[in-house]
TORLUM-743966 format. One record per residue (C-alpha): x, y, z; residue in one letter. Coordinates in steps of 0.05 Angstrom, whole numbers, plus 32768, in hexadecimal, padded with zeros to 4 digits. Layout:
N
XYZa ...
This chain:
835
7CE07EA480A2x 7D187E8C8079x 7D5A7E8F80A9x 7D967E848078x 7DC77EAD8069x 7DCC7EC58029x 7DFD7F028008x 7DCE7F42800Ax 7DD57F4F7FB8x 7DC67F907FA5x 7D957F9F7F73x 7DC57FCE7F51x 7E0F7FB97F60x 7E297FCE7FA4x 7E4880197F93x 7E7880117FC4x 7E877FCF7F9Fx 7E8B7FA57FDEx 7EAE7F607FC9x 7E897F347FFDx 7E3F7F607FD0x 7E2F7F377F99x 7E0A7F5D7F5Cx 7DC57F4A7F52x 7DB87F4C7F05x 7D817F3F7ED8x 7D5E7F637E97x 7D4B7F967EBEx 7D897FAE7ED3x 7DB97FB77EA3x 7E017FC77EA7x 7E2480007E8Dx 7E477FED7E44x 7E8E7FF17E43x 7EA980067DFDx 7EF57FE67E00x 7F0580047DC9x 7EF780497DECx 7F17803F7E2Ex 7F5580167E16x 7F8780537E26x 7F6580567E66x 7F90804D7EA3x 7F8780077ED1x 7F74801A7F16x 7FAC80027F40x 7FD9800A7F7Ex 800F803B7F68x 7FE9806C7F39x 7FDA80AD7F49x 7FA180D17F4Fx 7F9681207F43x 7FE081247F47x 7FE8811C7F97x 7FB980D67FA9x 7FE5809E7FA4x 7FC9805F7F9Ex 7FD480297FD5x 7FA37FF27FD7x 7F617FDD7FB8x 7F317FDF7FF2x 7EF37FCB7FC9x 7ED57FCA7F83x 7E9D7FCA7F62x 7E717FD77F28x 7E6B801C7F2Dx 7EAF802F7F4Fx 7EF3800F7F75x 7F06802C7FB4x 7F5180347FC7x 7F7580428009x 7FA580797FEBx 7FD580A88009x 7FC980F78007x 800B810C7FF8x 7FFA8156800Cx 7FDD81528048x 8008810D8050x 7FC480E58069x 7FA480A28055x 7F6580A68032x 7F2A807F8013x 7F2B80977FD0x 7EF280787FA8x 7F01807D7F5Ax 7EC880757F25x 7EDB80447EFCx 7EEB80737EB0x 7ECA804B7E7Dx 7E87805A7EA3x 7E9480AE7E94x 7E6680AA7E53x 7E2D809A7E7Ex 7E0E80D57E92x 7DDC80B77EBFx 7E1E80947EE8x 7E4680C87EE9x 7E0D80F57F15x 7DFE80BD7F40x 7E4380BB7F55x 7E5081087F59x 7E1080FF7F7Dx 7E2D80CF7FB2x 7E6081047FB9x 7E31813A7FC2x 7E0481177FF0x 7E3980FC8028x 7E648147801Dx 7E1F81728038x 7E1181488074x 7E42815780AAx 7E38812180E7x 7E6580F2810Dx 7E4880B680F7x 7E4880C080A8x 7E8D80BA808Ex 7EB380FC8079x 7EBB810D802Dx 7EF88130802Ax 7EFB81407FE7x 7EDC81437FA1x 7EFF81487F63x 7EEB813A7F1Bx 7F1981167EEFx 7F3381257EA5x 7F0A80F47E8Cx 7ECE81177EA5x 7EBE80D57EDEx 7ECC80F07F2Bx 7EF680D77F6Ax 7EDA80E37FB2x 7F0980E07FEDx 7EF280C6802Bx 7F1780C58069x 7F318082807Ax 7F09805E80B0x 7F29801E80D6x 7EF87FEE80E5x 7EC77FBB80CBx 7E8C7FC180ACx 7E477FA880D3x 7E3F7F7580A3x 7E817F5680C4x 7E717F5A8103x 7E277F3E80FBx 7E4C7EFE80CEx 7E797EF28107x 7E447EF2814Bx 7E027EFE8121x 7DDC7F0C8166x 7DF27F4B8189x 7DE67F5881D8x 7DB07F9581E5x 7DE57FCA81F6x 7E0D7FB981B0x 7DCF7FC18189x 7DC47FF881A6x 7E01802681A3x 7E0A800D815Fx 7DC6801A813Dx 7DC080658162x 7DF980818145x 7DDA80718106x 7D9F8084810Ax 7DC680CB8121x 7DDE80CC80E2x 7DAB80C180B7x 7D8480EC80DBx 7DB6811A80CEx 7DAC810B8082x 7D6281128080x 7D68815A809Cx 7D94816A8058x 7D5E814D802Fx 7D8A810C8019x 7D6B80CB802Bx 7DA5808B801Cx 7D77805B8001x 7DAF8024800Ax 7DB280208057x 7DC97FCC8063x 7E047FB38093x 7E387FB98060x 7E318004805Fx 7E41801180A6x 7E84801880BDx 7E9980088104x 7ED480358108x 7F0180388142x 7F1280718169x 7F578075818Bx 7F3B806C81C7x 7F24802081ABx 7ED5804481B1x 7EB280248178x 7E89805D814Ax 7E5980498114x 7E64806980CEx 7E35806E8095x 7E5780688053x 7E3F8068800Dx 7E0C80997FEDx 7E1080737FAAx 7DC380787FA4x 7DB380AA7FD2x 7D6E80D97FC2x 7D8781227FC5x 7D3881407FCCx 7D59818B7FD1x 7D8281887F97x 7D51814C7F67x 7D1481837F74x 7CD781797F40x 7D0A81567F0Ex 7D0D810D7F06x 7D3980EE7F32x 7D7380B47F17x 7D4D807C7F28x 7D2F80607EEFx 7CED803F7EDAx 7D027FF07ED4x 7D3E7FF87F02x 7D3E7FF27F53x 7D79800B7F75x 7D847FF17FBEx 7D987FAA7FE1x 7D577F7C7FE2x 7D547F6A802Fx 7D5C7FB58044x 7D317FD08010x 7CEE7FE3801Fx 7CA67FD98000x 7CA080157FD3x 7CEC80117FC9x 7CEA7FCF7FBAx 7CA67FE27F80x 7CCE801E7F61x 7CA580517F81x 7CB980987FA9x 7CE3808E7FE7x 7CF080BB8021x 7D0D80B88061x 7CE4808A8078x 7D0480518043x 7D41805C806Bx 7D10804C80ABx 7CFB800C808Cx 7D4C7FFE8085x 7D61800D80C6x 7D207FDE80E2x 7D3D7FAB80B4x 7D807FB480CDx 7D707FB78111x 7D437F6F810Ax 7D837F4580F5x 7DB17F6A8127x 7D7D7F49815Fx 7D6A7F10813Ax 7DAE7EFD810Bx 7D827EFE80CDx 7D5B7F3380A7x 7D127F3780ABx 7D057F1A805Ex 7D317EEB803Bx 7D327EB58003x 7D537E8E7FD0x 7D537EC77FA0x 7D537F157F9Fx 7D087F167F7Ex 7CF57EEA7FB4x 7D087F167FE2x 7CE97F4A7FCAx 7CB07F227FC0x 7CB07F1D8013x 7CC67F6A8026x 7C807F7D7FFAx 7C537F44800Bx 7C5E7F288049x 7C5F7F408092x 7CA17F3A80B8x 7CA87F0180F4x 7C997F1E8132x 7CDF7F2F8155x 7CCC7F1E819Ex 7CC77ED38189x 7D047ED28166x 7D347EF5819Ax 7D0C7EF781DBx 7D427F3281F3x 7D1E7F5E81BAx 7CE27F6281DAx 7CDE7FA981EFx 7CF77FC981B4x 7CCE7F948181x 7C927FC78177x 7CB97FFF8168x 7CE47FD38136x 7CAB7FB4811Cx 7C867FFF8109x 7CC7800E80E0x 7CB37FD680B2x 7C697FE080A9x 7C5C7FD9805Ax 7C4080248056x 7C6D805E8065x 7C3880838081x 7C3E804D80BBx 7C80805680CCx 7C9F809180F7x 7C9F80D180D3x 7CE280DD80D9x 7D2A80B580F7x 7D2780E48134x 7CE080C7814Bx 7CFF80808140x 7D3480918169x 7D0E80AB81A0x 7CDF806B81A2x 7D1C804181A0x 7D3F806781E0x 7CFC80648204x 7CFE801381FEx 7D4680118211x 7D3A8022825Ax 7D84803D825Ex 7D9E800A822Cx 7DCB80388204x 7E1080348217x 7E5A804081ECx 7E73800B81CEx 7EBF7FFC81C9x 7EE97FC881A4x 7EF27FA581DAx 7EAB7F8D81E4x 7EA87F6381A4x 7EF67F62818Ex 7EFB7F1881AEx 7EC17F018177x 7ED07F32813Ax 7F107F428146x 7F137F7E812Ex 7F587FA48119x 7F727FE48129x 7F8A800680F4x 7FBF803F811Fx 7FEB807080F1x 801A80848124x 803380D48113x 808080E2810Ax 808E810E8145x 80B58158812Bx 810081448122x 81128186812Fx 80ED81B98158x 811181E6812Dx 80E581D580FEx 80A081EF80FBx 806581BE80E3x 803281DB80AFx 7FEB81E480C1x 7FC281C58094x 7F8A81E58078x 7F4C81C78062x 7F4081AD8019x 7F1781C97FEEx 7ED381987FE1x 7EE0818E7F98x 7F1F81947F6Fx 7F2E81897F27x 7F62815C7F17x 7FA6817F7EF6x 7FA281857EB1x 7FBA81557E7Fx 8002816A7E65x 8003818A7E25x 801C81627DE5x 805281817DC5x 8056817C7D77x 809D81987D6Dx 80DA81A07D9Fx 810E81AF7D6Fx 80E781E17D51x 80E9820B7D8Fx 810982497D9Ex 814282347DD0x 813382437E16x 815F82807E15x 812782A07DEEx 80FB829B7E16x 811082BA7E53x 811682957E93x 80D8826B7EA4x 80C782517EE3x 80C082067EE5x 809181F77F1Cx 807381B37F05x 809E81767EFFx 806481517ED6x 808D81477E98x 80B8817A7EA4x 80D681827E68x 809881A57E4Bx 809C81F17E2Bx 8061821C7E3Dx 8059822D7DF3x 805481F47DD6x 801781DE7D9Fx 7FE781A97DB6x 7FC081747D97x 7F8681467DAFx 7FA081277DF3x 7F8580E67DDFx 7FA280EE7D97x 7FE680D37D9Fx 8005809B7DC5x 803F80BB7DD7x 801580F17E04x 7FF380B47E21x 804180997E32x 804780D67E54x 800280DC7E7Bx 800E808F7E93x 805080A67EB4x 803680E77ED5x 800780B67EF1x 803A80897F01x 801E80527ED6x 8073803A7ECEx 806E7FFF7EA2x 802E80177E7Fx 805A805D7E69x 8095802B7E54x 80647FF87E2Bx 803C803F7E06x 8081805E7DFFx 80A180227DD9x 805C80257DA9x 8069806B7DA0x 80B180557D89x 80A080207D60x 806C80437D33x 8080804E7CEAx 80AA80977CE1x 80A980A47D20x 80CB80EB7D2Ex 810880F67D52x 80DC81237D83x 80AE80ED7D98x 80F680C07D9Ax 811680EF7DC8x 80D380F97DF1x 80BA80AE7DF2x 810B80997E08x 810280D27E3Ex 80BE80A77E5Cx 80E880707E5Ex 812380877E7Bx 80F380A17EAAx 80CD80637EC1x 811080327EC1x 812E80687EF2x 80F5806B7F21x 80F680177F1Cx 813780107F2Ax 81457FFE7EE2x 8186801F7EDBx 81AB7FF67E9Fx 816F80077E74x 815D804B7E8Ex 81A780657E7Ax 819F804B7E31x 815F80637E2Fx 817680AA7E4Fx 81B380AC7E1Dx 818680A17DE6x 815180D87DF7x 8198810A7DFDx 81A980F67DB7x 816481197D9Cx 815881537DCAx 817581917DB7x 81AC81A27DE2x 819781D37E14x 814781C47E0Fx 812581B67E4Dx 811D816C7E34x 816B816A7E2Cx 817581747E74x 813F81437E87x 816381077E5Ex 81A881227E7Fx 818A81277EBEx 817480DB7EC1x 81B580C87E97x 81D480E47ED8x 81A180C37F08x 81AD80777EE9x 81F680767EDEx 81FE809C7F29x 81D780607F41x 8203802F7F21x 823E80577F2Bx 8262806A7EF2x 828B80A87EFFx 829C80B67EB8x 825880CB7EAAx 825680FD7EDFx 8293811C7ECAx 827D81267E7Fx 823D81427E96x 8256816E7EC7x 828D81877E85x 824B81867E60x 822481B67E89x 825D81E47E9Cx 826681E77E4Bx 821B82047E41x 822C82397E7Bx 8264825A7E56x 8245825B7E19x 820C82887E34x 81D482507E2Fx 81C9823A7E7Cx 819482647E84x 815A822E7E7Fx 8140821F7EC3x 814B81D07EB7x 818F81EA7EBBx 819881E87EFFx 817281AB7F0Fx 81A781837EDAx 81D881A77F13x 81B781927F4Bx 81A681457F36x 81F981467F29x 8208815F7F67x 81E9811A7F8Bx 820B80F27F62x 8253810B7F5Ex 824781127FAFx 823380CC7FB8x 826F80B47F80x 82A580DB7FA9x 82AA81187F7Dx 829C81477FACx 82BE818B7F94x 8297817D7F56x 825E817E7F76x 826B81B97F97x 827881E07F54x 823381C27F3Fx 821381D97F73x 823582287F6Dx 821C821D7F26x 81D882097F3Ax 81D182407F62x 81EB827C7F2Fx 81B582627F03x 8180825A7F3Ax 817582AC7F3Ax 815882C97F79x 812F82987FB5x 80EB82977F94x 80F482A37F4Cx 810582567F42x 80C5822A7F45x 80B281F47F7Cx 80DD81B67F50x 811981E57F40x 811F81F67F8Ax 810981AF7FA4x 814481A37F7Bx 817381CD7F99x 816681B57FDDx 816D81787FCBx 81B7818C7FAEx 81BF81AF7FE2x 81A78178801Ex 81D581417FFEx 82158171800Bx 81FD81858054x 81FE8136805Ax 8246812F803Fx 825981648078x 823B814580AFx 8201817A80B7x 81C6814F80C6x 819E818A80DCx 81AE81AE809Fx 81A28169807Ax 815F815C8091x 813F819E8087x 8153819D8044x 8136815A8030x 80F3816E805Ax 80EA81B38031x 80FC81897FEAx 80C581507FFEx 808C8192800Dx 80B081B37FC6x 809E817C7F9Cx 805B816A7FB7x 804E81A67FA2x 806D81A07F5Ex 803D81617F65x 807881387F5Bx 806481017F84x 809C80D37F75x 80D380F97F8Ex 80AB81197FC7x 80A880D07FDCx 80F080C47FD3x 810081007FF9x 80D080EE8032x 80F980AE8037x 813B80D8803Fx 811781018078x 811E80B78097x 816280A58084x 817580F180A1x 814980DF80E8x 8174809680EBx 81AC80B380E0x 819F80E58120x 818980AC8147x 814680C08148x 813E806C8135x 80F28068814Dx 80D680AE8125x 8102808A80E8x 80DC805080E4x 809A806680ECx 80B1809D80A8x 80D880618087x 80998036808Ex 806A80678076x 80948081803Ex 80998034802Ex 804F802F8036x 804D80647FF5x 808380527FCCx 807780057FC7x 804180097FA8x 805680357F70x 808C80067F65x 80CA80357F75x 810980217F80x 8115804B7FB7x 80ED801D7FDFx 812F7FFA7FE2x 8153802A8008x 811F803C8034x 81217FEB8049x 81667FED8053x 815E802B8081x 8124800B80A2x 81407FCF80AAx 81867FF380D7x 815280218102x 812D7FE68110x 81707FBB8120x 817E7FF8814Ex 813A7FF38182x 813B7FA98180x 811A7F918145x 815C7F73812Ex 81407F368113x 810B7F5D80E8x 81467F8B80D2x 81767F5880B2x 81307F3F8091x 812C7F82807Bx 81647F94805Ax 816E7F52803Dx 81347F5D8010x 81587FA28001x 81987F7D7FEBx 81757F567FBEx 815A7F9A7F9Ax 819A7FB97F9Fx 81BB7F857F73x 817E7F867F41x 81897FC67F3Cx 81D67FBD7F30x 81DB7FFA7F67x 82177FEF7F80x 822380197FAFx 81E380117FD2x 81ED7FCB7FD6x 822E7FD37FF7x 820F8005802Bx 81D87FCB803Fx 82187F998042x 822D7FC88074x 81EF7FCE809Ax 81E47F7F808Fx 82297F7B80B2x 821C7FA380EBx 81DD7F7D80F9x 82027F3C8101x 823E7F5F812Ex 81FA7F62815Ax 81E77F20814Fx 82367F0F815Dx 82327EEA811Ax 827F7F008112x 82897EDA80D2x 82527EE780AAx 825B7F2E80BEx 82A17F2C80A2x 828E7F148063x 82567F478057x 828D7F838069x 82BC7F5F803Bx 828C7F618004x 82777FA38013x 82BC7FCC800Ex 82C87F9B7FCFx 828B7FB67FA6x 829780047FC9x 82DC7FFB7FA1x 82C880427F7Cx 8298805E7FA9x 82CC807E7FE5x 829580918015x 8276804A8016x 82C180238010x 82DA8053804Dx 82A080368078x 82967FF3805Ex 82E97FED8074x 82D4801080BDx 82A77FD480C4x 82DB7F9F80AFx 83047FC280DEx 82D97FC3811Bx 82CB7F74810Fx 83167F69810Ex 83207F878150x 82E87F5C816Ax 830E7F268154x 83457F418178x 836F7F4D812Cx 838C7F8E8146x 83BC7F96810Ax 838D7F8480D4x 835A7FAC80EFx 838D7FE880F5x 83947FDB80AAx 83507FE0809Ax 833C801B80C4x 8382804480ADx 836080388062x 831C80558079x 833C808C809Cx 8367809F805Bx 832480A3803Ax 830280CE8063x 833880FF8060x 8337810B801Fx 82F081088012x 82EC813E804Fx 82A8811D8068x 827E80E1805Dx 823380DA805Bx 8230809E8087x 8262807B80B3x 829180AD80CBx 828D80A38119x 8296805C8109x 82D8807080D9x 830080958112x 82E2805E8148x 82F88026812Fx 834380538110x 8347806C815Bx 8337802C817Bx 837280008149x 83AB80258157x 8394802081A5x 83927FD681A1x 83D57FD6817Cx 83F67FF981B5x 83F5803F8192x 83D5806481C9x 83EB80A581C1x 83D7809F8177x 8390808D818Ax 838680C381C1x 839780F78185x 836A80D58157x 833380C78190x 83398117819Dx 832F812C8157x 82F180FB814Cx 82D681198188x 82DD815C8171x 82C4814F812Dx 827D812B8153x 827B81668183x 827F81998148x 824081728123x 821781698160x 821C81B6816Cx 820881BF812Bx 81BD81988148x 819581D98162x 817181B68194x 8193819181D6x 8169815D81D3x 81718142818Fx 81BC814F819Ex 81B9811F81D5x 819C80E581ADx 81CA80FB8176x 820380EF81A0x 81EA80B781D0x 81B78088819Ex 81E38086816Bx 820F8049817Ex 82528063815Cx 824F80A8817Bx 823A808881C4x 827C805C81C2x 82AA809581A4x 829580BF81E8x 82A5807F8209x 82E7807281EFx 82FA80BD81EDx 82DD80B6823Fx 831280828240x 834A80968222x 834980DE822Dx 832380E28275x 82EB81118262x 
């Protein structure tokens, strides 16, 4: 017998589209055509894009002819899956497209521990489907057998029963796999580090129940299995049964004793050659240890099925019989020292509140269409304005500036619908390339200007593309009508890019803008009060504050009754609504709201700013000094949003990186929010990178890097010059490093600055403990003790009134006591008051 080691090919490619599975090809199996000029809109299978409007796409696991398989996030359920995608150019294929539904039929009806779990089936838009698998950490057996070919007994053993469990478990639903080889089992791990066999992939699985009398898909002049697995009458193109899947597991069980199939060669034919010619080595002589169980192994590869056991449960029984006992669990750490095999642990954010209740999930449907494609619109301008139409709710933010009434063409028809389907997929760059086609064709209409300018805007905003996103924002305003649905969208991200690079002016004329279309009777379009809401953050975060509080009273008038607005509109409004709470000091009040926006627009299947929000949910459990439940959210919200390229990513570094500063990963913090500096001044966001100046600098007070944290304070309160909120604590930093230096007057200078701010801002989002600290703590080491016990008793009033506002004791205890500016306020106010 031939002993070397050769890649198992497939004699149609590897459905599963293993990369280590290389295709074995010749005239008599032929490849699907690919018509480019068919499939040139399609979409390019990356990490990013989003799937059925809630599967976002992380990494490429594995990919193949037939298929790619992605590890992708379930947004609604907020899960990692496998989510195996058929590649689109194959949906004119009939023939393909049921052998894939057919996988997904096959693994969905057989319900055992050791076949993997299909968690859902859905059928795309261009008529090719997506099966979700749940996400198994492990290694396949092929691994395993590549890294310590020769397995003791008791390995063999608790790896092959399993399997044959589950197969077993198949038969009895009438599906045979057809395909059984290493590389389709799984060795997942169990928290408990117990190792559990998995059977994936039912590319080519024999569905007898559902196949019938009818001609099945395997076709005269093409084979479908892996040569050294495959057996006789597979191998010749005649019926199989369960007892092919016999032969398999034999074969399988041969190189698990031996480190080498049964049959091999130079070449696929010649192997095939072997499986229907030849006569297997006997085990015994090539493992001795095999002895007992070599008859029984040696019966599941006789040439004629009739000689095999009837069924998997009989060759399971006349394997335990030989094992005398043999059969044991098998955990990671028996063969992690060879294989070393990873753990793949997704730790669960604990409840931040138990005020707040978590939702119980319920199961998903087992096959879901994906949302239907957004219709085209032929004519804005022409429209009725949206007075006339009564109040609609808008529920979906998938280009949300759509009517409801609006004529429709062919989807495919016009590049500027395929601009708009690449961003609702959150294809970015792909929506920015189609809508700058869509610009630059001949006569192009002011409608498909204003819309394609909209996609941009759009995109750049989500990139962190700011400069560009405000021309492109100001140019989609020109167009709309005033009023439209569209309108608001441009103003909204006209708002959303110059907030982010801070320009006040703009919020202001907006604001006088939107106030102007209330008196005149035409605020009655539900877009309305989003246009409110997304000023409201910004005129917040810019220092305008009782704007912002008109906006939001605005908002609200227009909002009508709790329930009449759709899932965006109100996501909207708590978003308005969370970033004021913020301002206050309500963290409870702060956090609730950005949980219930993140759930809102998941189910507006807005997946972006679900995401964003999610990462908020972090910032609001950091700034509680709940620093471990913040970074596993941070990190997982990261874990989402890098991968669709979204500048919030930045932020949610730069909040990762101070949590992680805070339970002694100091070193990986500065790392951290160093790389969301360099963002922050791509992005020309200003006052961001000021606020991770200020973070930077209190990592290095901890490393007692005094200078460089002076400089970074310095440079902070410089570019804060017209953001207050930021300025006031960038200053409360200087100050605090000035008094370390033992610079009592200067940092009395400082802090007096900060504290002027805070006044008349009436609140701060972030910093304030530190503010009246380092205020209280100046005029103490200038000699002005009275001065500071006044100002020590008001600053412990003020963090006394917050932390009541925190429902639970608990939480109000590692409010006050993890957080390192309210611990040493209690300790100076301890001092310097007595109590």
């Amino acid at each position: 017998m031939a002993t070397k080691r050769r890649p198992h090919a497939p004699a149609s490619q590897d459905p599963m589209g293993n990369p280590d599975v290389a295709a074995f090809r010749d005239g008599s199996f032929p490849e699907p055509e690919v018509s480019s000029e068919r499939t040139a809109h399609l979409v390019t299978f990356s990490p990013g894009i989003v799937i059925a409007g809630k599967f976002a796409l992380q990494r490429m696991i594995a990919a193949g002819s037939m298929g790619t398989v992605f590890e992708a996030r379930d947004t609604f359920v907020e899960r990692n899956v496998a989510l195996k995608l058929m590649h689109p150019h194959l949906a004119s294929d009939p023939e393909l497209v049921a052998r894939f539904r057919r996988e997904a039929q096959a693994a969905a009806r057989i319900q055992h521990p050791n076949v993997v779990t299909v968690l859902e089936v859905g059928k795309r838009r261009d008529g090719t489907f997506y099966i979700v698998h749940e996400l198994l950490a492990g290694r396949t057996l092929r691994h395993v057998l590549e890294t310590n070919p020769r397995r003791a007994v008791g390995e063999i053993l608790s790896i092959a029963l399993p399997i044959m469990g589950g197969l077993a478990a198949a038969h009895a639903c009438g599906i045979v796999h057809r395909d059984i080889k290493p590389e389709n089992i799984i060795l997942s791990v169990t928290p408990s580090g117990e190792l559990v066999p998995k059977i994936v992939d039912f590319g080519i699985a024999k569905m007898s129940s559902q196949e019938g009398g009818k001609k099945g898909l395997t076709h005269f002049g093409m084979i479908m299995g892996t040569p050294h697995y495959m057996a006789p009458e597979q191998a010749l193109g005649g019926s199989v049964d369960m007892r092919t899947d016999i032969w398999a597991m034999g074969a399988m069980l041969f190189e698990m004793f031996t480190g080498a199939p049964p049959f091999d060669g130079d070449t696929p034919e010649e192997v095939l050659r072997k499986v229907v010619a030849e006569e297997p080595p006997r085990l015994s002589s090539l493992a001795p240890e095999a002895a007992p169980f070599a008859e029984v192994i040696h019966r599941a590869l006789k040439k004629n099925p009739a000689d095999r056991p009837p069924t998997m449960e009989i060759f399971t029984e006349a394997l335990l019989g030989a094992s005398q006992g043999g059969h044991r669990p098998l955990f990671v750490t028996s063969i992690e020292a060879t294989d070393q095999i990873t753990l793949k642990i997704t730790m669960n954010p604990m409840p931040p509140l138990s005020a707040l209740e978590s939702e119980d999930r319920a199961s998903l449907p087992p096959v879901e269409e994906e949302p239907e494609p957004p219709t085209l619109r032929v004519s804005m301008t022409s429209l009725e304005p949206p007075h006339a139409q009564g109040r609609a709710r808008l529920g979906q933010s998938e280009m949300e500036w759509r009517a409801a009434d609006t004529i429709t063409v062919p989807y495919e028809a016009d590049r500027a619908a395929e601009a708009e389907r690449l961003l609702s997929v959150n294809a970015l760059r792909d929506a920015i390339e189609r809508a700058r086609v869509a610009m630059s064709t001949r006569d192009v209409s002011p409608d498909v200007g204003a819309r394609m300018s909209l996609v941009e805007a759009i995109a750049r905003c989500w990139l962190g593309e700011y400069e560009s996103a405000a021309n492109a924002a100001h140019q989609a305003l020109v167009h709309f009508e005033r009023g439209t649905t569209g309108w608001h969208a441009a103003l909204g991200h006209h708002l959303i890019a110059n907030g982010h690079l801070g320009r006040k002016t703009v919020i202001s004329v907006s604001a006088k803008e939107l106030t102007a279309l209330e008196d005149q009777g035409e605020a009655t379009n539900p877009a309305h009060v989003v246009s409110c809401c997304r000023l409201v953050l910004f005129a917040v975060r810019l220092g305008q504050v009782r704007l912002a509080e008109r906006s939001l009273e605005q908002a609200l008038r227009h909002a009508g009754r709790p329930g009449d607005a759709g899932p965006f509109v109100a996501a909207w409004l708590n978003v308005a609504r969370g970033e004021l709470s913020l301002h206050r000091g309500d963290l409870t009040a702060y956090l609730q709201r950005v949980q219930s926006a993140a759930e809102l627009f998941t189910s507006a299947s807005d997946l972006r700013n679900s995401c964003l929000q999610r990462a908020n949910v972090g910032n609001a459990l950091l700034l509680l000094g709940a620093y471990e439940q913040a970074v596993t959210v941070l990190r997982e919200s990261i874990g989402v949003a890098e991968p669709m390229q979204l500048a919030l990513v930045a932020g949610a570094k730069a909040n990762l990186g101070l949590a992680l500063a805070y339970i002694g990963g100091l070193d990986e913090g500065i790392v951290m929010t160093n790389e969301a500096l360099g963002q922050f001044r791509k992005q020309r966001n200003a006052r961001a990178e000021a606020t991770a100046l200020v973070y930077l600098s209190r990592m290095h007070v901890m490393k007692k890097r005094l200078g460089e944290a002076a400089v970074m304070a310095e440079e902070a309160a410089r570019l804060a010059e017209g953001i207050p909120a930021v300025r006031a604590h960038a200053l409360a930093m200087q100050a605090s490093i000035e008094l370390a230096n033992q610079r009592a007057s200067v940092a009395l200078d400082r802090a007096s600055q900060a504290m002027d701010i805070l006044k008349g801002l009436s609140g701060v989002e972030e910093g304030e403990s530190l503010i009246r600290l380092a205020h209280a703590a100046a005029l103490q080491a200038t000699g002005r003790t009275s001065d500071a016990k006044r100002r020590v008793e008001e600053a412990r009033a003020g963090l006394m009134t917050k932390a009541k506002r925190i429902g639970d004791e608990r939480w109000r205890q590692v409010f006050l006591q993890n957080d390192p500016d309210n611990a040493q306020l209690m300790r100076l106010a301890k001092k310097l008051l007595g109590h």
